[in-house]
SETOR-639560 format. One line per 10 residues: number of its first residue (from 1); their letters; for each residue y, x, z of N, C-alpha, C, O. Coordinates in Angstrom, 1 decimal. Atoms other than C-alpha are relative to their C-alpha. Last residue first. Layout:
# SETOR-639560
NUM> A> Y,X,Z,Y,X,Z,Y,X,Z,Y,X,Z; ...
//
This chain:
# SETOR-639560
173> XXXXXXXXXX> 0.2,0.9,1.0,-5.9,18.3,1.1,-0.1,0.3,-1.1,-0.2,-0.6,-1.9; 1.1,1.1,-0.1,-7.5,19.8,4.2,0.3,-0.9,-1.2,-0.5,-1.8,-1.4; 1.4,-0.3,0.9,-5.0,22.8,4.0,-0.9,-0.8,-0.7,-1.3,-0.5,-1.9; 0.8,-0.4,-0.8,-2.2,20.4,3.9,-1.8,0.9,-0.1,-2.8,0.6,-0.7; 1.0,-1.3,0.6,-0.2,18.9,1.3,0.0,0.8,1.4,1.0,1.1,2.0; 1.5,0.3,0.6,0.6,15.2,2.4,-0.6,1.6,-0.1,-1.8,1.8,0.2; 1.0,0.9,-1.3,3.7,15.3,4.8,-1.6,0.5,-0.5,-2.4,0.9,0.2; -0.1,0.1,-1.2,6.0,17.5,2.6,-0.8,-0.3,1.2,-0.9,0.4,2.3; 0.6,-1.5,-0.1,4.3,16.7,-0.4,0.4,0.6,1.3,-0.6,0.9,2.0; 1.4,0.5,-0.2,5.8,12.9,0.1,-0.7,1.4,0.0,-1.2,1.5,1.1
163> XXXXXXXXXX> 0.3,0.7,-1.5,9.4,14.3,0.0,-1.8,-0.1,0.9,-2.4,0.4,2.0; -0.4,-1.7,-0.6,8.4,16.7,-3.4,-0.1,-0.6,1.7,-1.0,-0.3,2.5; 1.5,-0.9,-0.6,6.8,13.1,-4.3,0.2,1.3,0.7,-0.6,1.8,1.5; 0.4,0.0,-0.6,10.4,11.6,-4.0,-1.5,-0.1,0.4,-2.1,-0.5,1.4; -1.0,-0.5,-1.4,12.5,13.9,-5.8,-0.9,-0.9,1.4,-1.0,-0.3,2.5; 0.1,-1.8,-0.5,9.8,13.5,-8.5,0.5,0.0,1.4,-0.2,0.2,2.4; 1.4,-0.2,-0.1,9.8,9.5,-8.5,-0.1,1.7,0.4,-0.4,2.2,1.5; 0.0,0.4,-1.6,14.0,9.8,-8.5,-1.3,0.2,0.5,-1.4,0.9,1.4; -0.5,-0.8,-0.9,13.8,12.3,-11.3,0.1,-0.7,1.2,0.1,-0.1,2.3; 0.8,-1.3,-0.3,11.2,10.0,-13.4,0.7,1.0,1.4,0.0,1.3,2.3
153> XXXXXXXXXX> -0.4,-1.0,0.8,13.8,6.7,-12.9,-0.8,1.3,0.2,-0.7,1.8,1.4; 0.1,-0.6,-0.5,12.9,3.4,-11.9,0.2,1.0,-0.3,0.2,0.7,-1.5; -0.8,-0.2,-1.1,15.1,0.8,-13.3,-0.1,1.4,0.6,0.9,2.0,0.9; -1.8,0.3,0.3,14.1,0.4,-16.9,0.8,0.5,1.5,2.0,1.0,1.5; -0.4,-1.3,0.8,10.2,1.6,-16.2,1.5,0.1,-0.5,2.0,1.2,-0.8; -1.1,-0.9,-0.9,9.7,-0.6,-13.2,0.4,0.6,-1.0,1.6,0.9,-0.7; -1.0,0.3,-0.9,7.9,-3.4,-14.8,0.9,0.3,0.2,1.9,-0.3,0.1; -1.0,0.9,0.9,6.2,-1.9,-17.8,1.0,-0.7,1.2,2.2,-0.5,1.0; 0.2,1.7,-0.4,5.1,0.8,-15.4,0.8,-0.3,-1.3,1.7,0.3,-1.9; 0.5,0.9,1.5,6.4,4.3,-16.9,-0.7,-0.8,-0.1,-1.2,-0.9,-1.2
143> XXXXXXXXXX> -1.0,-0.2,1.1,8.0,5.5,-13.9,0.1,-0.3,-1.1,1.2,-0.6,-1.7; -0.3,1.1,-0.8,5.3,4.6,-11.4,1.5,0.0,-1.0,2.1,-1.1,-1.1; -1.3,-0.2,-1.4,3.2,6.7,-12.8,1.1,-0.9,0.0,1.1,-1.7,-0.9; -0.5,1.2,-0.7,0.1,5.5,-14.5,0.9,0.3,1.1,0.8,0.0,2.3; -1.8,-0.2,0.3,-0.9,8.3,-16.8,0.5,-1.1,0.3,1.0,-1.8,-0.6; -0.2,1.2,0.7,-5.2,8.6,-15.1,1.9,0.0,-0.3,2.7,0.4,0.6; 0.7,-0.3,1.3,-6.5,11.7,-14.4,1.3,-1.0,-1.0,2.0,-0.9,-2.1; -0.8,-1.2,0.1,-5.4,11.4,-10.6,0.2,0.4,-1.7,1.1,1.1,-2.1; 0.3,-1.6,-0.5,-7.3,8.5,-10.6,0.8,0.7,-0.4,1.3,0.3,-1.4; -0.9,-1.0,0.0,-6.9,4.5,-10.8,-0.6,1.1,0.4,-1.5,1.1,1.2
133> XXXXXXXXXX> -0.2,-0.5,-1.3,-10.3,2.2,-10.7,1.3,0.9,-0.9,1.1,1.2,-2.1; -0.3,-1.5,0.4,-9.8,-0.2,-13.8,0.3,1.4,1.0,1.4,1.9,1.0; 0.8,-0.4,0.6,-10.7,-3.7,-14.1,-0.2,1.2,-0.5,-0.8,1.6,-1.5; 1.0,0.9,-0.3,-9.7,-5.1,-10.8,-0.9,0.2,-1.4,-2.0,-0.3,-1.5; 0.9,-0.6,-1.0,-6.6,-2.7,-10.6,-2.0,-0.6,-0.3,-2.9,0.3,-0.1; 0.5,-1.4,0.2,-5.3,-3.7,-13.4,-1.1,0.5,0.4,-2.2,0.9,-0.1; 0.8,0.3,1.0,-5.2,-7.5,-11.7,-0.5,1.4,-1.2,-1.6,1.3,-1.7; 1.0,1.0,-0.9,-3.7,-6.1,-8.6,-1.1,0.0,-1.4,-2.1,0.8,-1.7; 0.2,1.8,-1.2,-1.3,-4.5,-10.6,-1.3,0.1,0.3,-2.1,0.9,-0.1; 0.8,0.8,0.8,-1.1,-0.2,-11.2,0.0,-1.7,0.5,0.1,-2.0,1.7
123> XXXXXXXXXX> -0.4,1.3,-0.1,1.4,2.2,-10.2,-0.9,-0.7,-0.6,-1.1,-0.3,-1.8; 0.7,0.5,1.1,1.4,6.2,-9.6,0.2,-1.3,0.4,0.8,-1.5,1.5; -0.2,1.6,0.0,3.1,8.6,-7.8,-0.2,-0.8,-0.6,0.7,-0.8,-1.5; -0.8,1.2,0.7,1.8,11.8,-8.1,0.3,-1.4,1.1,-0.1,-1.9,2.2; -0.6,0.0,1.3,0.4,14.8,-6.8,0.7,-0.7,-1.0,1.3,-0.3,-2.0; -0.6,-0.8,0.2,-0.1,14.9,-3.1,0.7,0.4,-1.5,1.8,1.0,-1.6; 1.1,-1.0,-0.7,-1.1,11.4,-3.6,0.9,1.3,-0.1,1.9,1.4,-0.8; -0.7,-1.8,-1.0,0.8,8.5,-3.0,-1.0,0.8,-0.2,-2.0,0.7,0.6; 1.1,-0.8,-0.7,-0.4,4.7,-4.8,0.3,1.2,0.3,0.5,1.5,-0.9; -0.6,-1.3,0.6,1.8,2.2,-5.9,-0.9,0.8,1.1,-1.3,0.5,2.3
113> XXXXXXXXXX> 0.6,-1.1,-1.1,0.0,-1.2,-5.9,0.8,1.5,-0.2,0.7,2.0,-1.3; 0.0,-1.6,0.5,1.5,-3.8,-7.5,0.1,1.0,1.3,0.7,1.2,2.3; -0.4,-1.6,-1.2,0.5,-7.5,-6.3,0.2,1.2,-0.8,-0.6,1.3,-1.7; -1.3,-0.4,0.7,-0.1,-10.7,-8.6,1.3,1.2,0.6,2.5,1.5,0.5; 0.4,0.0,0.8,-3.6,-11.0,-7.4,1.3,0.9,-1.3,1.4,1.8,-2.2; -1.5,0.3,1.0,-2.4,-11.6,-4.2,-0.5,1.1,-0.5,-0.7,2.2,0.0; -0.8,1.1,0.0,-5.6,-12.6,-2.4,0.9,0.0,-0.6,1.3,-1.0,-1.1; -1.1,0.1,-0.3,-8.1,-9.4,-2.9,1.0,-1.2,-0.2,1.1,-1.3,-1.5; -1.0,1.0,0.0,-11.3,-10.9,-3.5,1.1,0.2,0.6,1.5,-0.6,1.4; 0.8,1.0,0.9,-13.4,-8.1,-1.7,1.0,-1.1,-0.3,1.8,-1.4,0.6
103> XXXXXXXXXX> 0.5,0.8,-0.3,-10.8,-5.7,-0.4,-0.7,-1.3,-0.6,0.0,-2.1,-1.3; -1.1,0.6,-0.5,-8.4,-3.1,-0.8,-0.6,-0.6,0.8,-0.5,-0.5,2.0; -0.6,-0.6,-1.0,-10.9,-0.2,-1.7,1.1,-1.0,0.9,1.5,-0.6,2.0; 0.3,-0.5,-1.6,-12.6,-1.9,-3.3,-0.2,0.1,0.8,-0.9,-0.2,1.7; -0.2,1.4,-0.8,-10.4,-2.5,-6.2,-0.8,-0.3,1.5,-0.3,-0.8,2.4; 1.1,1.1,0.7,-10.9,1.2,-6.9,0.8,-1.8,0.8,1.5,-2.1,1.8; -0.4,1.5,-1.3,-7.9,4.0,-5.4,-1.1,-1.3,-1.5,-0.8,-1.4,-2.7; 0.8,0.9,0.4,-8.2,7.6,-6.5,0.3,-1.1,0.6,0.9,-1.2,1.7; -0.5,0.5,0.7,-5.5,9.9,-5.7,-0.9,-0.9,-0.8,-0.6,-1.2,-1.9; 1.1,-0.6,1.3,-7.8,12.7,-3.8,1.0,-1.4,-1.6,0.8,-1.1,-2.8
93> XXXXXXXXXX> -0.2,-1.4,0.3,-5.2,12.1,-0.9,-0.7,0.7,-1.2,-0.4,1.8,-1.7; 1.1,-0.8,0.6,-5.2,8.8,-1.4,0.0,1.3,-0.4,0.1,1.8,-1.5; 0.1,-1.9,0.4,-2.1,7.2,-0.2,-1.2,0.3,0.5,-1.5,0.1,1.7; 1.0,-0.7,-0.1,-0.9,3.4,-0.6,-0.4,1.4,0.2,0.3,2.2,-0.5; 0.2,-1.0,0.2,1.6,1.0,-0.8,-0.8,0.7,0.5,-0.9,0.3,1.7; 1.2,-0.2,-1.0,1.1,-2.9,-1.8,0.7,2.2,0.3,1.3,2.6,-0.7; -0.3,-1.6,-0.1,4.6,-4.2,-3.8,-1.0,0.5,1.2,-0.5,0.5,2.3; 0.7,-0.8,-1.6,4.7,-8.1,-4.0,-0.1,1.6,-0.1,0.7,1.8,-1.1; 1.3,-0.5,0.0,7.7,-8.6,-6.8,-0.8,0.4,1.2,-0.4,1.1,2.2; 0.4,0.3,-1.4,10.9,-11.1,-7.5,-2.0,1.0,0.2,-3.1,0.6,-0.2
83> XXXXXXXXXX> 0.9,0.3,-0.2,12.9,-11.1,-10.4,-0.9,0.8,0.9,-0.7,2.0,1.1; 0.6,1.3,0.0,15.9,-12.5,-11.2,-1.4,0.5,0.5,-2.0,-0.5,0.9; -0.9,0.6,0.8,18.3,-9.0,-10.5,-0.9,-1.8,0.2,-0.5,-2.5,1.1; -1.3,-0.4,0.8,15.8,-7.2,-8.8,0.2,-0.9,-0.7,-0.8,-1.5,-1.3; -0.7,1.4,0.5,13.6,-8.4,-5.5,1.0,0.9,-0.9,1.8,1.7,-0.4; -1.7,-0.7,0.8,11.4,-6.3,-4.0,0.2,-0.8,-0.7,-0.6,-1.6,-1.1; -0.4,0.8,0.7,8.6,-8.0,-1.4,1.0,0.8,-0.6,1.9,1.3,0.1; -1.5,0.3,-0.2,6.7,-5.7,0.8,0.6,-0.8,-1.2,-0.2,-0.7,-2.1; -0.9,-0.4,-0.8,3.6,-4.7,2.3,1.7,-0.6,0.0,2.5,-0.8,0.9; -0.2,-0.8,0.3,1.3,-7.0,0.8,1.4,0.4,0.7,2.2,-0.3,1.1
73> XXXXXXXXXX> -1.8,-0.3,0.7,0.1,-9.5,2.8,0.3,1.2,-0.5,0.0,2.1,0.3; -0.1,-0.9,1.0,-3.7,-8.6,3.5,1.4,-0.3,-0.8,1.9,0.3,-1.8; 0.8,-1.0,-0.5,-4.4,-10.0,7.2,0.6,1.1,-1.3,0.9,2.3,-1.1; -1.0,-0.4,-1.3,-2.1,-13.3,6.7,-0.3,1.9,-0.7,0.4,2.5,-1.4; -1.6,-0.3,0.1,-4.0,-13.8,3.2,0.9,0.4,1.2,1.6,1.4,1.0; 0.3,-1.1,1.3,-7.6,-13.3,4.6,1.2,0.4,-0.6,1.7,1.5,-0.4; 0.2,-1.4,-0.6,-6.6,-15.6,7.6,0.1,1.2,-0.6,0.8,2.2,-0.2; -0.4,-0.3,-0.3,-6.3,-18.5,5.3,0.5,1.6,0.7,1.4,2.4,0.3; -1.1,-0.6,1.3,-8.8,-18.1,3.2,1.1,0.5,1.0,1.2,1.7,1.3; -0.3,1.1,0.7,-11.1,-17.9,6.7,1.2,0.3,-1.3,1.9,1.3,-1.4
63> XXXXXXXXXX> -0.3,0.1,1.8,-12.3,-15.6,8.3,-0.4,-1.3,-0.6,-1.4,-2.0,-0.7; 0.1,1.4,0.8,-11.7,-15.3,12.1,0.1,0.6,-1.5,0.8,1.5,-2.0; -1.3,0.4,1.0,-12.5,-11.4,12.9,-0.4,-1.6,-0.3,-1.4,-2.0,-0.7; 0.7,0.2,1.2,-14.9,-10.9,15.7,1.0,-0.4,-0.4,1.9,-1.0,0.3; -1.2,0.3,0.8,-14.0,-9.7,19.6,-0.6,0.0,-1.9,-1.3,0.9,-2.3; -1.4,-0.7,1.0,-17.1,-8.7,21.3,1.1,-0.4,-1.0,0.7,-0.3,-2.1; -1.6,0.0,-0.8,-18.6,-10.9,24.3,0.5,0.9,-1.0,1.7,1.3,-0.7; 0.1,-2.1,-0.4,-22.2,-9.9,22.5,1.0,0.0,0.4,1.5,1.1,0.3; 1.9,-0.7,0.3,-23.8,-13.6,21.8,0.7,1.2,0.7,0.2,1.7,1.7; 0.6,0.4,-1.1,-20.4,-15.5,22.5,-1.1,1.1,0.4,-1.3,1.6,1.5
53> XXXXXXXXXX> 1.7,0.0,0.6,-18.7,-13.7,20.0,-0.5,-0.6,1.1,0.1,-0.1,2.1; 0.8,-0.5,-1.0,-14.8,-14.2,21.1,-1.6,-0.4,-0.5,-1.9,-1.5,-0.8; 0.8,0.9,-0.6,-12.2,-15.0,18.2,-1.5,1.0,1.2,-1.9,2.1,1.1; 1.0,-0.1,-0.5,-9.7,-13.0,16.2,-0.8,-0.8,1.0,0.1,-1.2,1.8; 0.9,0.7,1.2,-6.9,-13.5,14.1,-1.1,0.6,0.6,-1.5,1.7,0.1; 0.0,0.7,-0.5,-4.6,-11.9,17.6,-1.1,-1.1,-0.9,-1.4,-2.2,-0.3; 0.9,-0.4,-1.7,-4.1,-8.5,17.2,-0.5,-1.7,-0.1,-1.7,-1.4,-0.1; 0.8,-1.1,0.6,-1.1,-9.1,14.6,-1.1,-0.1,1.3,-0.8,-0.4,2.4; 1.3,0.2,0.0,-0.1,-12.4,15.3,-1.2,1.0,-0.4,-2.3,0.8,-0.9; 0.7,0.8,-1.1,3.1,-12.0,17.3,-1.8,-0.3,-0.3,-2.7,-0.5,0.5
43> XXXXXXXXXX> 0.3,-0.7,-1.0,4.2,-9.3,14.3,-0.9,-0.8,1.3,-2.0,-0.3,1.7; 0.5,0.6,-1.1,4.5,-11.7,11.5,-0.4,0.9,1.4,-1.3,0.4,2.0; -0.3,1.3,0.1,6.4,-10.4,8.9,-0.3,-1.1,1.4,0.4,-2.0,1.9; -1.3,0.3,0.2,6.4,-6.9,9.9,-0.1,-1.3,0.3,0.1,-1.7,1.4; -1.3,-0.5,-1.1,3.1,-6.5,11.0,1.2,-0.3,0.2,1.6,-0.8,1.3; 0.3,0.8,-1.7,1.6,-8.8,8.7,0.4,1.1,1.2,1.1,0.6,2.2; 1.2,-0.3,-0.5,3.0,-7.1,5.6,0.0,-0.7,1.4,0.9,-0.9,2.2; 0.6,1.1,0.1,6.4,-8.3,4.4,-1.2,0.0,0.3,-1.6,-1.2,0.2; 1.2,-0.7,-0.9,9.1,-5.2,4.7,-0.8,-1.9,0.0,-0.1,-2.8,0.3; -0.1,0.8,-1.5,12.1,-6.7,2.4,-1.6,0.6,0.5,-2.5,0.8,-0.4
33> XXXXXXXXXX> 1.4,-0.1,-0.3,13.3,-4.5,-0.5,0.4,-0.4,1.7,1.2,-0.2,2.6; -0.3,0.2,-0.8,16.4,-5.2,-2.8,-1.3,0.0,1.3,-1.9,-1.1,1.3; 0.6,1.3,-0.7,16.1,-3.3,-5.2,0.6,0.1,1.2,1.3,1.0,1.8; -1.0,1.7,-0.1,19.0,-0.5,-6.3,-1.2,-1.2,-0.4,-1.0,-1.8,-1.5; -0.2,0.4,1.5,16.3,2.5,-7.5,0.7,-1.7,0.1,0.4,-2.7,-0.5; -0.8,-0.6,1.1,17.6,4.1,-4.0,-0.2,-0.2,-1.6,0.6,0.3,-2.4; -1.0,0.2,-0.4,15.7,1.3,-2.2,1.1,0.7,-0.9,1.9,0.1,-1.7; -0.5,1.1,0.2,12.8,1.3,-4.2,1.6,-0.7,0.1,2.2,-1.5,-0.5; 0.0,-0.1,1.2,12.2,5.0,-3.2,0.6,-1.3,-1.0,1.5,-1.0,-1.8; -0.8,-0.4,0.5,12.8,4.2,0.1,0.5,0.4,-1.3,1.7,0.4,-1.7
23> XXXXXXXXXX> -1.7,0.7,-0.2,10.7,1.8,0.7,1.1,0.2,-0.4,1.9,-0.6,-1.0; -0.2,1.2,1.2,7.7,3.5,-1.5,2.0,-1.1,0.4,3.0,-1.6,-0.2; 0.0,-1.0,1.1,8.2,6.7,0.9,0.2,-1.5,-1.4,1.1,-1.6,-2.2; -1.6,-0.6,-0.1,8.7,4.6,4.3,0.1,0.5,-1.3,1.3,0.5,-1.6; -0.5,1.1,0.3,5.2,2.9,3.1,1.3,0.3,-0.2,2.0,0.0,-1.2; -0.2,0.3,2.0,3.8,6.2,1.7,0.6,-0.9,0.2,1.2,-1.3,-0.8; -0.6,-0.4,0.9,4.5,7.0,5.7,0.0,0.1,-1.5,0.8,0.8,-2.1; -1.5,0.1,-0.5,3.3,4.5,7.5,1.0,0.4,-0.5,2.0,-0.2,-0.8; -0.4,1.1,0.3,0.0,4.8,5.5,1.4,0.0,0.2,2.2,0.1,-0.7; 0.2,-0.6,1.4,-0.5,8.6,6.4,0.7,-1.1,-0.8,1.7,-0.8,-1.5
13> XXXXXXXXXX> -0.8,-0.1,0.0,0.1,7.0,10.2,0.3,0.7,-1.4,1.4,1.1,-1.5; -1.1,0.7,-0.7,-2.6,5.1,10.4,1.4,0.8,-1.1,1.8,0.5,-2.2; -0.2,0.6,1.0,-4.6,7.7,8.6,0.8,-1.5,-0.2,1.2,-2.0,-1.2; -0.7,-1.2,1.3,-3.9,10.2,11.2,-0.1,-0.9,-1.1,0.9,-0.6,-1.8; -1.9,0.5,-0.1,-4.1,6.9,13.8,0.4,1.1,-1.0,1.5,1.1,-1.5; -0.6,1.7,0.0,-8.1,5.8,12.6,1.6,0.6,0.1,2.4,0.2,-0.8; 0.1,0.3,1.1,-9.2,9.8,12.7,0.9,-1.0,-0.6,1.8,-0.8,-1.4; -1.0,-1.4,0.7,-7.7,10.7,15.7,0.3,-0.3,-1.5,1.3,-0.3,-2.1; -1.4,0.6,0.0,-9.7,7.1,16.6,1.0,0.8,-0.3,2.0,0.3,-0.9; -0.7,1.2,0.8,-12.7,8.3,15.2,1.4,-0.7,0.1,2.1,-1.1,-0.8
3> XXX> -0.1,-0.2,1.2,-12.7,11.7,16.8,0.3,-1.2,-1.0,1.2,-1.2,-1.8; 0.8,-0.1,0.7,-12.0,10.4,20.2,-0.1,0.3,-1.4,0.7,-0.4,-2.1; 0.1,1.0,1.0,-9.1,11.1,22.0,-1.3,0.3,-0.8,-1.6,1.4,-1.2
//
C-alpha cells in the first residue's frame, strides 16, 4: 500500500471511530440518533457525484449547490424530546479544528461539530465555528454546550474520552 493511501484509510478510519464515539455517547445521553452522512443516508451515490474530464479521462467532482450538500451532510441527526439537531464528528489529534477545515461555505450552517482529541471532547456550531477556530486551549466541552449541557453529563463525556484514548493515544500523538 502506498503511503498516501495508509495514510487516507488510518484517517478514514480515525473518523469512523469519533463517529461510533459521538453515536454512542448521544445514545447513552437518551437521544435519539440517526446515522445521516452520505454514506449512510444515501449509500448508492457515494462514488458516483462525479463526471469524466474529457481533456485527461480523470474522474472530476460535479459541483454544484446541490452536490455540495449531498457530499457534506452532517453525520447525524439527534433528536430530544422537541428538538431536532445536525451533529458533524470529528478528531484532531492536536484538537484544533478551523472552519477550513470542513470546507469553503460549509452548507449546514446550523450543524454542531463535536470534535475528539486524545484530550477532550469538545463542541462548537457551524456558525461558532466560522468565527472562532477551536483548540485544545479553548473550554468548549461538550458538557457545557448551551444545547447539550442539561442532558449531557461530564461523567458520561469522561467515560467516553477514556474509550476514545484507547484508540487515539499513540506514540505519534
Amino acid at each position: 500500500m502506498k503511503k498516501d493511501d495508509e495514510t487516507f484509510t488510518e484517517n478514514l478510519i480515525k473518523g469512523r471511530i469519533a463517529e461510533t464515539i459521538v453515536e454512542q455517547l448521544f445514545k447513552v445521553s437518551e437521544y435519539e440518533v440517526f446515522r445521516f452522512g452520505m454514506e449512510s443516508a444515501l449509500p448508492a451515490i457515494t462514488g458516483r457525484l462525479t463526471k469524466n474530464n474529457k481533456l485527461s479521462g480523470k474522474q472530476a467532482s460535479i459541483n454544484t449547490p446541490v452536490t455540495k450538500k449531498i457530499r457534506f451532510m452532517p453525520d447525524f441527526i439527534m433528536k430530544e424530546d422537541d428538538n431536532v439537531f445536525f451533529v458533524e464528528a470529528k478528531f484532531r489529534a492536536n484538537g484544533k479544528l478551523a472552519i477550513s477545515d470542513l470546507t469553503e461555505q460549509y452548507p449546514y450552517k446550523d450543524a454542531y461539530i463535536i470534535l475528539i482529541s486524545p484530550k477532550s471532547i469538545k463542541c462548537i456550531s457551524v456558525t461558532e465555528l466560522e468565527e472562532h477556530t477551536i483548540t485544545e486551549c479553548d473550554n468548549r466541552h461538550l458538557h457545557n454546550h448551551d444545547v447539550f449541557k442539561n442532558k449531557i453529563k461530564e461523567n458520561v463525556v469522561k467515560k467516553h474520552l477514556q474509550i476514545a484514548q484507547k484508540f487515539y493515544l499513540t506514540k505519534e500523538t
